[in-house]
N, C-alpha and C positions, 0 to 999 in steps of 0.2 A: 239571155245574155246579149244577142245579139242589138235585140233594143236599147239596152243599158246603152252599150258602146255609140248607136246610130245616136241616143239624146244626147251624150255626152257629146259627139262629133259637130253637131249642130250648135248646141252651146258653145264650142270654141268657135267657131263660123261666125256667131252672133256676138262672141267678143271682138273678131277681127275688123268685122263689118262695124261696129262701133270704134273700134280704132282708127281705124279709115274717118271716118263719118266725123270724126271729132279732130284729124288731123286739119281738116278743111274747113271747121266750124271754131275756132277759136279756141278749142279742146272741150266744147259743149258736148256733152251726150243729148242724142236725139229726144226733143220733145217737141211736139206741134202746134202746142199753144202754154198761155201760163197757166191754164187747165188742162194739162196732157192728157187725153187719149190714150189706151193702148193702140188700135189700130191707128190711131195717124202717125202717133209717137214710130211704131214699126212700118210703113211706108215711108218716112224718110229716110229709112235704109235700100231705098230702089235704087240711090246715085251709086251705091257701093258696095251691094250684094247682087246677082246674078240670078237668084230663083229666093221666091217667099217660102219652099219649101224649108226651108231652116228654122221655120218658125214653127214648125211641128214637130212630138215627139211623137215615135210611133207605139207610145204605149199608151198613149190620149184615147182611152174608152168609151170617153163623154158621148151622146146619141147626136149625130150629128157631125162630127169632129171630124176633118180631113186636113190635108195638104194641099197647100194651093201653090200654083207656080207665079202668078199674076200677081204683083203688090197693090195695084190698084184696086186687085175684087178681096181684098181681107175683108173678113170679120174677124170676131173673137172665134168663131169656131175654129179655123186655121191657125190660132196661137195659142201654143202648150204652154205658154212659159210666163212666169209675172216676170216685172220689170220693175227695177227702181228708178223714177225718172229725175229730172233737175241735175245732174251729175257732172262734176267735171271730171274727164278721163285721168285715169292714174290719180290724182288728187291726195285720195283715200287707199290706198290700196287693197287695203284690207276690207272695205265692204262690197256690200253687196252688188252687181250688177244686172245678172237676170240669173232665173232659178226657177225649176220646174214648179209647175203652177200651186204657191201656195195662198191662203185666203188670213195668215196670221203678220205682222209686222213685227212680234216679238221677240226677241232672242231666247231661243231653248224650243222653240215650238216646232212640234214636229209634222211631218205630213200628213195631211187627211186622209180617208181609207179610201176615199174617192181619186184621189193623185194619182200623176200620171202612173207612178209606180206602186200607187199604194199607200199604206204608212209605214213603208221598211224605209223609204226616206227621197233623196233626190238631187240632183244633178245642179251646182251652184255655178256661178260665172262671178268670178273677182273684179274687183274695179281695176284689176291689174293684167287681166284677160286672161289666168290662168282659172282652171273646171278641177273642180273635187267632189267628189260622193260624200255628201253629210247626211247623218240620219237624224239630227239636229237643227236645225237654224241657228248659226255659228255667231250669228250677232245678230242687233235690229237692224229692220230696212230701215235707213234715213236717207235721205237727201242731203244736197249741198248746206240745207238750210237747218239742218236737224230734226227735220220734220220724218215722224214717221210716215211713211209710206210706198204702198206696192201697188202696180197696174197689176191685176188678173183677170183673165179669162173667166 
């Protein structure tokens, strides 16, 4: 349980840190090039989040997989979590924003058995920065542009 709570605590961290991020960028959600990155996409959340540690969930099993405090030394190992990039904050509210690490784009798809939790399901962030437990993927990831797509680890 106590994992559950610490992912779920981090994903609001990661909503806020993109609230922030976006108050100051035109209301852009963070992306690092017009081919985003995950790890660059999540170092531009250095100006606004205080430890990269948010970027892990501590039920990330993966060999290899830790927490890092340093934004500058990320890889994918340090990041539990996909991300939908292109995004304007609030815009949408109802999609997706970051979501414990899945590898599908389409709506109903559920978590791999390899996830951070499993395939009992995972920890979602709204475009509107509220966190719910879906054991579902509640819609598709898209973008601004309708385009599907997810950064993962």
């Amino acid at each position: 349980m106590y994992r559950h709570v610490n992912c779920l605590s981090n994903l609001k961290q990661l909503g806020l840190a993109v609230a922030m991020y976006a108050d100051s960028s035109g209301g852009r959600c963070p992306m690092d090039s017009a081919h985003p990155t995950l790890v660059g996409s999540m170092q531009l959340l250095s100006n606004v989040a205080t430890t990269a540690q948010i970027l892990y969930c501590p039920s990330d099993h993966r060999p290899g997989a830790r927490a890092e405090t340093d934004f500058k030394k990320l890889t994918t190992l340090n990041i539990s979590y996909s991300y939908v990039p292109n995004l304007i904050w609030q815009d949408q509210p109802d999609s997706v924003l970051f979501l414990d690490r899945m590898y599908s784009t389409v709506r109903g798809s559920t978590w791999p058995t390899n996830g951070n939790h499993g395939d009992k399901g995972g920890n979602v962030v709204f475009n509107d920065g509220h966190v719910s437990w879906m054991t579902n993927l509640p819609c598709a990831l898209k973008d601004t542009g309708g385009r599907e797509v997810a950064l993962s680890p």
